[in-house]
N, C-alpha and C positions, 0 to 999 in steps of 0.2 A: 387272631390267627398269625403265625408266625411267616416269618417273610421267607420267601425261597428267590433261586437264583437261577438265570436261564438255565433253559435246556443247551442243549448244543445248537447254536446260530447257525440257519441253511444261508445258502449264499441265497439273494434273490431268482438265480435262478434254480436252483435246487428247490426251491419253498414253492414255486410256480407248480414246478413239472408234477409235485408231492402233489399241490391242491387239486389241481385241474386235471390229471389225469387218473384222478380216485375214484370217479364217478363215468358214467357212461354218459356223457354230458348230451348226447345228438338224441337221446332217446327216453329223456329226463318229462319232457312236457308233452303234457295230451294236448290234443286238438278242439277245434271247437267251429262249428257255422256260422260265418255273418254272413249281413247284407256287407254285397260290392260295395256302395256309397259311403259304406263306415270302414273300408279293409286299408285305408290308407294308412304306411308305417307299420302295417300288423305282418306278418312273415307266413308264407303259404306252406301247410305240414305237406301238400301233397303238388303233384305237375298239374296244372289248367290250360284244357284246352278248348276252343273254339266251338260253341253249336252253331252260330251265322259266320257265313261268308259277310267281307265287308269289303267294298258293296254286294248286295244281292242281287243286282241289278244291274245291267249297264248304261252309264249313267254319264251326263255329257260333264265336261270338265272346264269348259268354259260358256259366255255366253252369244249366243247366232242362230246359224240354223243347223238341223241336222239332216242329211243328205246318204244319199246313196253313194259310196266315193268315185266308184264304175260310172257312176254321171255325169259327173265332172271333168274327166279326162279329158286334157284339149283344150283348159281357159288358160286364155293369156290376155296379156292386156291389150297386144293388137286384134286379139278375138275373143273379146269376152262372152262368158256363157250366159244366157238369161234364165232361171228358174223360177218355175210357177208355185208360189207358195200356196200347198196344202195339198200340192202334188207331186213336185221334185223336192218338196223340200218343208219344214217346218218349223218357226221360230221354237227355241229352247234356251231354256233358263241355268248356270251352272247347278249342279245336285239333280235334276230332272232325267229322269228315266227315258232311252232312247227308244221312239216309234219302231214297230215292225219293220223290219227290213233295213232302215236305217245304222251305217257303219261307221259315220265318219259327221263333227262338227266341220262345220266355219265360222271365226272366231265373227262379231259383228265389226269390229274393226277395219276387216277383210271386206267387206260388202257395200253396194250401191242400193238403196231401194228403186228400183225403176222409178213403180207405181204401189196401189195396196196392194195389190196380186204378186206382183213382178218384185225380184232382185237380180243383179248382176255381181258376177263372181268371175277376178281376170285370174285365177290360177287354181290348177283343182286341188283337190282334198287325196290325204293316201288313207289306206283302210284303216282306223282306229284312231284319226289325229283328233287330239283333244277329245277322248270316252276312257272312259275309266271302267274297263272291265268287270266283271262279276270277280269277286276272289282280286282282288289286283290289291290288296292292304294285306286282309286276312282270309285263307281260306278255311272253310267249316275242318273240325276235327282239329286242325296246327295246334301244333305247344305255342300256348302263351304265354305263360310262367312257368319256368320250371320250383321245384320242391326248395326251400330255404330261400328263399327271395323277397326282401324286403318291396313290398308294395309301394309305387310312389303314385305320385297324383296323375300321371301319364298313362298310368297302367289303369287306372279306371277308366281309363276313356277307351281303353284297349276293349276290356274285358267287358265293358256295358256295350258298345259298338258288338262284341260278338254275342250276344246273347248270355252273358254269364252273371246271372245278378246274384248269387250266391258263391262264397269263396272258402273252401277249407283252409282256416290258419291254424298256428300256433298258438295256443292259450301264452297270454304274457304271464312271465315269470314273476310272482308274488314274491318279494323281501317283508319281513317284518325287522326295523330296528328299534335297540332298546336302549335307553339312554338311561346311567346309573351315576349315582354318584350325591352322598349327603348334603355338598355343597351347592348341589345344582337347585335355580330355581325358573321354573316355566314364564317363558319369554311375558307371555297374556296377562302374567297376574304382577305385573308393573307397571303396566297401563297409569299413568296419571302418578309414577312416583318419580321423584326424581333421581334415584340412585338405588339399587340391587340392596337388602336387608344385610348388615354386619355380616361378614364370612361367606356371604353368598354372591355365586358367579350365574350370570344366565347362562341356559342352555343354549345353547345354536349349532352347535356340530350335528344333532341328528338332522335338522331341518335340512343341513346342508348334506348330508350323505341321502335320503329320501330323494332328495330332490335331483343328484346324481344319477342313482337308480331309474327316478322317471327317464332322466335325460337317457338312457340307455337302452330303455325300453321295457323295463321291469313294473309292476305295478308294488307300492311300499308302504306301505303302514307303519304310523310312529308308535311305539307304545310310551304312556305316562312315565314321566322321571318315576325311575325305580332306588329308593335308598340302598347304602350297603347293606344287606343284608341277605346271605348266603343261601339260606331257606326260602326268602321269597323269591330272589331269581331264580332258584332250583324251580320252584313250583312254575313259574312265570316260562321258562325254557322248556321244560317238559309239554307245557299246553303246547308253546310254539313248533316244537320239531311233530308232536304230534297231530298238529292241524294240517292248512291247507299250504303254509309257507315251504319254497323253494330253498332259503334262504333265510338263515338269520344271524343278523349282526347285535354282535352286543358291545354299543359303545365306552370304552374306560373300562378299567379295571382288568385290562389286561398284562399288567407290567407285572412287576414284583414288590409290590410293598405291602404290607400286612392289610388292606382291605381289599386287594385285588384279587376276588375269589373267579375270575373267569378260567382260570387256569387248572384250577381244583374242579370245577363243575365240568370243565368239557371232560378231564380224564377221567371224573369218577361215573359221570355219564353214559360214556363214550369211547373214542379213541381219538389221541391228542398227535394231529399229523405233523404240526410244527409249533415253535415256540419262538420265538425269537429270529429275524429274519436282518440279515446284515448290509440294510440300507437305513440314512438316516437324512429325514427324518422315516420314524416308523419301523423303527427296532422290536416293538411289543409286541407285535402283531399275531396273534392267537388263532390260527387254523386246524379246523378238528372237526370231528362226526359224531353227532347224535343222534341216536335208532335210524339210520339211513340218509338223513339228512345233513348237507354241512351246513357250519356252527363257522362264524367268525370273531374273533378275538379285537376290536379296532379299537388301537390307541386313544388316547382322549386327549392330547393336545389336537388343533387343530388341523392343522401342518400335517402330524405324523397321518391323522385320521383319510385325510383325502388320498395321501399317497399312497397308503394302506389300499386302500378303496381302487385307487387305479392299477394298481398291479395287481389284484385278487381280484375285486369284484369286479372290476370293468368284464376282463377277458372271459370272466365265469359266464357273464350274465351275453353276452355275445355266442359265445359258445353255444349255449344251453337251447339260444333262438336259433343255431345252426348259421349261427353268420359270422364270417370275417370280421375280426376286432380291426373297425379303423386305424389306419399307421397315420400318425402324425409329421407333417412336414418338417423336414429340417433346414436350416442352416448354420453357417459357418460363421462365427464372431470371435471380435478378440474382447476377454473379460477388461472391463476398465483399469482392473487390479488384481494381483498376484493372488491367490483362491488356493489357502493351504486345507489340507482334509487327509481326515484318521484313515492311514492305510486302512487294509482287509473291511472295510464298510464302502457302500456306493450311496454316496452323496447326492440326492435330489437338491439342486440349488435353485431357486427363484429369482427371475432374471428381468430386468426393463430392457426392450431391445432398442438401439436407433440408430438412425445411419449418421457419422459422422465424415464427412468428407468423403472419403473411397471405403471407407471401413465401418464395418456394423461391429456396434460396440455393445457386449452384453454389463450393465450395469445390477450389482447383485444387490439381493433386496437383503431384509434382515433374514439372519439363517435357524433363527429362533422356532422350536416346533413349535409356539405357543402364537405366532404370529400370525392370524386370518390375516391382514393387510397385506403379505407378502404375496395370498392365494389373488386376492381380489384385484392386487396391483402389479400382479405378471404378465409378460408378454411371451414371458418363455422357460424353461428351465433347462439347466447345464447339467445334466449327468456326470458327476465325477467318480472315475470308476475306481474299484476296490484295489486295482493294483496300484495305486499312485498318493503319493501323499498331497497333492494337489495339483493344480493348474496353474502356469503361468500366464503373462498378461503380452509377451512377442511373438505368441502363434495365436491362428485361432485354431476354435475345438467347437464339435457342434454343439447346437441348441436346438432343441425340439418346440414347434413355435408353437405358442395359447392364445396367437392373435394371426391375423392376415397380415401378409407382406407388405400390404399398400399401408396399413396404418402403421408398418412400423416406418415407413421411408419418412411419414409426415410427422415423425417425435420428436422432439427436438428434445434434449439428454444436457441438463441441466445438472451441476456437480459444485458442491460447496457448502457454504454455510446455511444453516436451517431459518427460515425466516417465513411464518406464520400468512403474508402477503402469497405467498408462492400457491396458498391453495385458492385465495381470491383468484389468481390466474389461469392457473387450472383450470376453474371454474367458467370463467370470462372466455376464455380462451374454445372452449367446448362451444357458450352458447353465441359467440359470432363468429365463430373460426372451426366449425362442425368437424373438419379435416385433422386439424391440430391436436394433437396431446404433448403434453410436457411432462417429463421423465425426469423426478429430482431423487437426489443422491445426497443425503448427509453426512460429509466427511470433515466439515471444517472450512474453512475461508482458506487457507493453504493447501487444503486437499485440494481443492480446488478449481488451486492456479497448477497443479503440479496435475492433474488432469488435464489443464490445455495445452500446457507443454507437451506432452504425451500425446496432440490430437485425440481425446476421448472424450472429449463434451463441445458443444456449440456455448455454453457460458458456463458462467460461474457466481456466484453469490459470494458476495465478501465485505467483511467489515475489520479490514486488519490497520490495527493502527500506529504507526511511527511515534511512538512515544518520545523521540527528538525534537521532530519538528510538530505534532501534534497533527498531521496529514495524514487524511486514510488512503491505502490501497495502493497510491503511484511508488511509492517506494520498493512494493513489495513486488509489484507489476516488474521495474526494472529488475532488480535482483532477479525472479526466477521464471521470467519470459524474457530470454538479452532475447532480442530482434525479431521480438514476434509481435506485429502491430497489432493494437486492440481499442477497442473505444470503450471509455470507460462511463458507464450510462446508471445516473443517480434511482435509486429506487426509492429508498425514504432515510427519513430520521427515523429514529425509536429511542426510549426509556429504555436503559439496562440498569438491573437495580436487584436486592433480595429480595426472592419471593417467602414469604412467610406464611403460618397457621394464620388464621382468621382472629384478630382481635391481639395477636402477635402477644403469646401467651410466654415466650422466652424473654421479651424485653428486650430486641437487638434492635440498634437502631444505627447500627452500619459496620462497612468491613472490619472494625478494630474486634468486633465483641465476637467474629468467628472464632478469635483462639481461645475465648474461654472453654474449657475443659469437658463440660459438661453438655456441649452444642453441637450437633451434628448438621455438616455440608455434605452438601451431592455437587460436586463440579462439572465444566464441559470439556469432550476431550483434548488432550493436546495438539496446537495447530489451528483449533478454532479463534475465531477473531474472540470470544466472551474471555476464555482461558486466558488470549496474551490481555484482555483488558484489565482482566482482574488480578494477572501479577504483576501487569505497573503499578497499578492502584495500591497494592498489598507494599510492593518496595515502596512507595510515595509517604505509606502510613510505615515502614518499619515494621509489617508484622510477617514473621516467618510463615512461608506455608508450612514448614514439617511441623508445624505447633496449632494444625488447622486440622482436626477431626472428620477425617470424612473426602481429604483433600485429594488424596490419590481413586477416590472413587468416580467415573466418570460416568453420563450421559450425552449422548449424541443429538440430543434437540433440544429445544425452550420447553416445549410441554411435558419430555420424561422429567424435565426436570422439576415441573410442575407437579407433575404425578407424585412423583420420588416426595416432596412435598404435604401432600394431599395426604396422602396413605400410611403417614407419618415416620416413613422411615428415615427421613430426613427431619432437623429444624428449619433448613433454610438453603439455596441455593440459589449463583448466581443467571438471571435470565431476563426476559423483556418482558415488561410488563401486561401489555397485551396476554399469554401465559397465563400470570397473575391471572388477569381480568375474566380470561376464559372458565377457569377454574373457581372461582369467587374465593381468592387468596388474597391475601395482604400482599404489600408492596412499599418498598423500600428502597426510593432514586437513589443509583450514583453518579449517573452519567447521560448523555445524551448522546449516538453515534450516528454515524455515515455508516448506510447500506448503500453495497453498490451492485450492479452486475457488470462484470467483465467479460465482453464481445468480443472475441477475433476479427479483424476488421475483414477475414476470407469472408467470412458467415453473416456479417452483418447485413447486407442486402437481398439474403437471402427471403425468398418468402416466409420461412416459417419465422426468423427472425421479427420480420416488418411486422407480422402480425402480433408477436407480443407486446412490438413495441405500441405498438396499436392501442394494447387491451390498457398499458399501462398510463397511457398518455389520457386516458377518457378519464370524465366525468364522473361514470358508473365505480372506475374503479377505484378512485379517490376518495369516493365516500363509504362505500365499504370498507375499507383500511382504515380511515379515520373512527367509524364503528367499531374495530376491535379494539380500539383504546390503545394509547402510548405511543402512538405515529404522526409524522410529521408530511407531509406530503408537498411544500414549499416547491421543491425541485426536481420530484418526482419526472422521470423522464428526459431530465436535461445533460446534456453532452460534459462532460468533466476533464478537461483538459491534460493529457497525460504525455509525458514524455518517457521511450523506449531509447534508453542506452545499451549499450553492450556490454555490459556487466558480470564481473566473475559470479558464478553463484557460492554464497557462502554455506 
């Protein structure tokens, strides 16, 4: 099939107004009778109102006696009154229905027992004190729910209290999605392998759109991985729009490349209300009708897929139940870094949020659509709108939060070099420090320090080394923090060395054989401590990088570069062995380094601080470090003596 090219791109809001207002959305879904007991979260088609008054009865409200209040009149404590119980008067239980004639509790509190007959009461009762009227909560007939109202657990107690043990709701809205695509292979059937078949990717986008949908309130059906093949999705879509589904998504194959037949099927079907929608991620985005039903088009990167999903499906499937789509809280943060983005598109960006010092700092994730990590490790995301070629990092701009306020205050927004240790903490951190999250940012061991200069992180990871004096980190510390005091707190040794194929099938046996011709490197990028290690290393040996294949290609961690590796797009790249280890790669020492983390001494006694240093200082976490292979753990946690000049920066 030959490739086409979008249609004309709606802006997101155009694409909206198209989807959602094509259908009579308030009068889409029939109705249906439950039991009360099971209506919780289900949305009422019609107004419920009241058979029982509640109470039915007047009923005392506390516990004493209950009295006639006209009886009382006249107790004081210099004239207290005596009541004959079972004549003026009658012990009552709080919830207990009030005797004949009886208008008015006394609480026991209030009361002397004379005798067993006898009480004394030094001040009277006014008519109704402490009785809870007939009707005084609910009276019979009242609206109790009006029509589109989500049911909550409160309202059962409403509605079983008045006699309503049946409730008209809203049938939940049925999604069917369909996951496509030759490469895909169903999560189940890898059970017990260790890695996905040649060419094959698991599936998980539908599981995660499905399960959206739950979250929404929709009921959803996965259908089986469906291969490319045009005919059987035809068939497969037609059953669908002509069943019971509300709704149907079909994942992938909505873009433009020659097996992406979703775009051919909805307009030869149907009618094709948009194509192409100018937010990214989630350009592809395929919205259309078939025989009365919409049809949705969802990207198949990850990324593009969800955001697809929350700007269509969300509001559809809200709608459709006749309820207010939830608004998301906002606030205000400055990005850690200058955030450029393609005019005339509105950029969904993924964000870690944390407070540093007076400022909530938005730390961006990767911008990659392909990236689940970025959905799973968000606290938030930055809208960056279609008129601007990006955002700077000296104002802020809102963020729309994916997490509560209080866990963003307790994050503590880690910035710098990549180092495998930081998920052990992570980790540690979670299970003695429930409060705690740590928010890392892979930009390099100069990224940094040029992030605390900026107040944008509480630390920083660094392993940058003075190739003069053979000292890591103090030199760099003066040069580009002049007078910002810090403690410089040792995290570990590690192995930096080539990672290599298994069995190291190239014959490289150290940095000189990168320039051979026919070898490809993956590097780290500039600014990283690995990057400056390996071009002292390279001047030490005399070999040019421009005569190194692959040298200008970068990676921003030890394990892409591991991957880059594995997947053999690479022969070899420089990284820490642990990497190596993780991946069951070969490994080839050059060197042995100082990791450190660099503390603002503002922040260093802060809680969230003490508590990492906490996690680092233990026992537990030394030996899982020393598990991943290639670390050194000697001085793990020890003070590192630094001196803070006032220094040009160069």
């Amino acid at each position: 099939m030959a490739r086409r090219i979008y249609l004309k791109m709606k802006s997101l809001a155009e694409a909206r107004d198209l989807f959602l207002n094509h259908w009579d959305l308030a009068n889409l879904l029939s109705s249906e009778t439950i039991s009360t007991i099971e209506a919780a979260g289900r949305v009422t088609a019609e107004p419920v109102f009241a058979r029982f008054s509640v109470p039915t009865f007047h009923a005392a409200a506390m516990d004493g006696i209950s009295v006639r209040a006209e009886s009382t009149f006249g107790a004081t404590p210099e004239h207290p009154l005596h009541l004959k119980l079972g004549t003026d008067a009658n012990w009552i239980n709080t919830g207990q229905g009030m005797p004949q004639g009886a208008d008015a509790v006394v609480m026991v509190e209030n009361l002397h027992q004379v005798d067993d007959h006898t009480v004394e009461i030094q001040s009277g009762a006014f008519p109704w004190q402490h009785v809870r009227k007939i009707g005084e909560d609910i009276v019979a007939t009242e609206l109790l729910l009006p029509q589109n109202h989500q049911i909550t657990a409160y309202d059962l107690g409403a509605l079983l209290g008045a006699g309503v043990l049946e409730v008209e709701v809203k049938r939940r809205p049925s999604v069917l999605v369909i996951p496509t695509g030759d490469e895909l292979v169903e999560a189940e059937k890898l059970k017990g392998a260790e890695s996905p078949p040649p060419d094959r990717v698991v599936e998980f986008n539908s599981w995660v759109l499905v399960n959206l949908v739950r979250q929404w309130g929709g009921i959803c059906r996965r259908h089986p991985i469906v291969r490319d093949d045009p005919e059987q999705l035809r068939q497969i879509l037609l059953q669908a729009v002509q069943g019971e589904y509300d709704l149907v998504i079909i994942n992938a194959g909505s873009s433009a490349g020659s097996e992406d037949y979703t775009v051919n099927l909805v307009e030869g079907l149907g009618t094709m209300l948009v194509h192409g929608v100018a937010i990214m991620p989630g350009k592809p985005t395929v919205l259309g009708e078939i025989q009365g039903k919409p049809v949705i088009g969802n990207p198949g990167y990850p990324v593009s897929a969800v955001i697809s999903m929350e700007q269509f499906v969300r509001p559809f499937l809200y709608r459709i139940q006749g309820l207010a789509e939830p608004e998301s809280e906002q606030v205000e943060a400055y990005p850690s870094q200058k955030l450029p983005s393609k005019l005339g598109v509105e950029e969904f960006l993924r964000v870690n949020l944390g407070r540093v010092g007076d400022r909530l700092v938005a730390t961006p994730l990767p911008r990659g659509a392909g990236s689940i990590t970025s959905l799973n490790q968000a606290t938030g995301f930055l809208r960056i709108p279609d008129t601007v070629e990006g955002v700077t990092d000296d104002e802020p701009h809102p963020v729309t939060l994916l997490a509560s306020k209080q866990s963003i205050e307790r994050t503590l927004v880690a910035v710098g070099s990549h180092d495998m240790t930081l998920d052990v903490i992570t980790n540690l951190l979670k299970k003695y420090h429930p409060e705690v999250s740590l928010a890392s940012s892979n930009v390099g061991s100069l990224g940094g320090l040029l992030a605390l200069r900026k107040g944008t992180a509480h630390l920083a990871g660094s392993h940058l080394l003075d190739t003069d004096t053979g000292e890591y980190n103090t030199t760099y510390i003066q040069r580009y923090l002049p007078g910002l005091e810090v403690h410089l707190v040792n995290l570990v040794y590690r192995e930096q060395g080539l990672i290599v194929t298994p069995g190291n099938p190239r014959c490289i046996s150290g940095l000189k054989d990168l320039s051979r011709p026919e070898l490809t490197f993956v590097n780290r990028q500039a600014g990283s401590g690995t990057r400056i290690l390996l071009d002292w290393q390279l001047t030490q040996l005399g070999v040019d990088p421009a005569g190194i294949n692959g040298y200008e290609r970068e990676e921003y961690t030890h394990m892409a570069v591991a991957a880059d590796v594995l997947s053999g797009t690479a022969d070899s790249g420089m990284a820490i062995y642990a990497a190596a280890q993780a991946l069951k790669l070969d490994f080839i020492p050059v060197i042995t380094e100082r990791y450190d983390l660099v503390i603002p001494a503002i922040h260093f006694e802060t809680p969230l601080i003490q508590a990492l240093l906490e996690v680092i200082a233990s026992r537990e976490f030394k030996n899982q470090v020393m598990a991943l292979g290639g670390y050194d753990v000697r001085d793990t946690g020890r003070l590192i003596p630094t001196v803070v000049d006032e220094v040009e920066i160069s």
